[in-house]
C-alpha positions as CSV (number, residue, x, y, z in Angstrom):
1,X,-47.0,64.0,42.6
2,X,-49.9,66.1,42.2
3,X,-49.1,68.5,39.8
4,X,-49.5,71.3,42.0
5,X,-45.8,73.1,42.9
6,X,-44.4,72.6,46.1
7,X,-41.9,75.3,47.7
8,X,-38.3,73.8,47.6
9,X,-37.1,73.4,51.0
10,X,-35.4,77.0,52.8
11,X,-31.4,74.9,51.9
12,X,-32.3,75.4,47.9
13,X,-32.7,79.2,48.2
14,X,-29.3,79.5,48.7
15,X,-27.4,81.3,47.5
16,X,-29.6,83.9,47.0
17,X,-30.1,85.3,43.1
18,X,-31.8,88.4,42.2
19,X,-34.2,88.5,39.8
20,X,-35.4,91.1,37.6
21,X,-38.8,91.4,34.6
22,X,-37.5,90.6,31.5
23,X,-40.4,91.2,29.4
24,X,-44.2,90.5,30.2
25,X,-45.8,89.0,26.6
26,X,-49.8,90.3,25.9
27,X,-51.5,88.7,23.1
28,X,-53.4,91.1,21.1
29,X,-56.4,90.6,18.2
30,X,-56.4,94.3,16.9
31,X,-52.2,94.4,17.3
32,X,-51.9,97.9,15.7
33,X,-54.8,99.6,18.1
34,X,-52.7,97.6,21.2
35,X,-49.4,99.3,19.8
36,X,-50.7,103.0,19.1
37,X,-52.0,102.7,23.2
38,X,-48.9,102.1,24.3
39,X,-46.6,103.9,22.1
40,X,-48.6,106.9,22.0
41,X,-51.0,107.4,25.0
42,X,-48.1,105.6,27.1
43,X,-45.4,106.5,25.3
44,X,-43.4,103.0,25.1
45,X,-41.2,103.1,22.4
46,X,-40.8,100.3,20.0
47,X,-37.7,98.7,20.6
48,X,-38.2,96.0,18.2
49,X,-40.3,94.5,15.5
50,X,-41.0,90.8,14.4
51,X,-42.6,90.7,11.1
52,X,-44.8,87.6,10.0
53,X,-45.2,84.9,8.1
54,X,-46.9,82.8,5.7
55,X,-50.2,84.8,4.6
56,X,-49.6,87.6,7.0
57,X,-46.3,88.6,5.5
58,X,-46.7,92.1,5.5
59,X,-47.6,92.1,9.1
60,X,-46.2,92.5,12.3
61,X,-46.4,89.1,14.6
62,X,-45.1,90.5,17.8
63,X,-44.2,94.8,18.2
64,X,-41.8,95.0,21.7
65,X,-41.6,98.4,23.8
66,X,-39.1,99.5,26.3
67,X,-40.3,99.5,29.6
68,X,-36.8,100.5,30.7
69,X,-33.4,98.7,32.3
70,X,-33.3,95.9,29.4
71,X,-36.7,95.2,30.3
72,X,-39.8,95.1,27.5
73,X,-43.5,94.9,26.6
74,X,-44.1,92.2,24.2
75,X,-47.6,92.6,22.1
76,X,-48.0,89.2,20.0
77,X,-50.8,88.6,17.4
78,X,-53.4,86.8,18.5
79,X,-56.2,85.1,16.3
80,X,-58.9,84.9,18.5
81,X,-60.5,87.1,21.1
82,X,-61.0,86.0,24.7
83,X,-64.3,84.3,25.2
84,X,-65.3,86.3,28.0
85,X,-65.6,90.0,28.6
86,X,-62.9,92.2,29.9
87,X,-62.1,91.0,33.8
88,X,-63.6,93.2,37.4
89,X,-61.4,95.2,39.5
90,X,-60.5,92.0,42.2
91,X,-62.7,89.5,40.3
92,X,-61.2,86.9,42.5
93,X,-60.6,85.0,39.0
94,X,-57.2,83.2,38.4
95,X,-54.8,84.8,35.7
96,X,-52.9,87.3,34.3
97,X,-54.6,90.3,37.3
98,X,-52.6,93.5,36.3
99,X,-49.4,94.8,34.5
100,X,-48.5,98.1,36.2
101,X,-45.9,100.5,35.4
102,X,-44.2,103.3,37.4
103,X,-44.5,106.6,37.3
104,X,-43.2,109.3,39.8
105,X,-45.5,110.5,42.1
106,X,-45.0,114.0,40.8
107,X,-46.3,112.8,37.3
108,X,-49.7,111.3,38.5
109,X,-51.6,115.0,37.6
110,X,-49.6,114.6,34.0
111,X,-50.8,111.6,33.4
112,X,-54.7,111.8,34.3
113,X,-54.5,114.6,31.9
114,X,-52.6,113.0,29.1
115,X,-55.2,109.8,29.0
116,X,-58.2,112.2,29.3
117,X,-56.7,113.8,26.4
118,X,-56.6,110.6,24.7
119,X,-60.0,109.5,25.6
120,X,-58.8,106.9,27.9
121,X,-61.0,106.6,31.3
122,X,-59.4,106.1,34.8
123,X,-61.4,102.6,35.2
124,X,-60.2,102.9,39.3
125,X,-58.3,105.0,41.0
126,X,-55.9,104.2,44.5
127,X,-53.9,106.7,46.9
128,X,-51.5,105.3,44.4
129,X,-52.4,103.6,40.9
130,X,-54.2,105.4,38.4
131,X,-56.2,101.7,36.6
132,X,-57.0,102.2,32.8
133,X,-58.0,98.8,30.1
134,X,-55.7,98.9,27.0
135,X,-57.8,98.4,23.1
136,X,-58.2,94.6,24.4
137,X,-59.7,94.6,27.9
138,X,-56.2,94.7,29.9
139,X,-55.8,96.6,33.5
140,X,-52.9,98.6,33.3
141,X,-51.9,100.3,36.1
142,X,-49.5,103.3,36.6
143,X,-48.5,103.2,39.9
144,X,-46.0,105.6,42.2
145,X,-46.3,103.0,44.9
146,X,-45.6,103.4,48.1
147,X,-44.9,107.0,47.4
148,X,-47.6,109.7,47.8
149,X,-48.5,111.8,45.0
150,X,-47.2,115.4,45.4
């Protein structure tokens, strides 16, 4: 074996399962910058706080938001920064690409004004997705995919 994965063959697929997000986990230096973004200019609200440990009792470890349907945001304290800068739009580079969340086509106006407000530039902009960078470098996307803004 290779290491690489391999599809199973068409007979495991069934019977089919559904699958849904559970949470998506971002790993965060400033954690309290990453958590005022999305709580306030995205308005995720904290479902859930993990406090730390050892000599950063006091602190938070990991803040989760509801993204809706059971579903969450984790932001985790991280120690270190990335080494390199914040990723291109399409940088062709493996990873973690984009975390986009849905908003009603109707809502696209609201929201251009509500980051502006907050001093958050559009980075890009689709007939679709509206593509801001969170306090650590991450595209976000708020997208009302495949539906047409009003």
């Amino acid at each position: 074996m290779t290491g690489r994965w391999r599809a199973p063959s068409r007979a495991a697929y069934t019977p089919r399962v559904t699958l849904a997000i559970h949470h998506v986990a971002v790993q965060c230096v400033d954690l309290p910058a990453c958590e005022r973004f999305y709580r306030e200019v995205l308005g995720l609200p904290v479902a859930r706080r993990w406090p730390a440990e050892g000599e950063a009792a006091g602190q938070d470890r990991s803040v989760w938001l509801s993204t809706g349907q059971g579903s969450f945001l984790a932001l985790e304290r991280a120690e270190a920064s990335p080494a390199s800068a914040p990723r291109a739009w399409r940088d062709g580079l493996a990873g973690l690409h984009l975390l986009a969340l849905r908003i009603a086509p109707a809502e696209r106006a609201g929201w251009e004004a509500r980051l502006a407000a907050a001093g958050v530039p559009v980075v890009h902009r689709t007939r679709w997705t509206l593509y801001v960078r969170d306090p650590e470098g991450n595209r976000i996307g708020l997208s009302h995919h495949p539906e047409d803004a009003a």
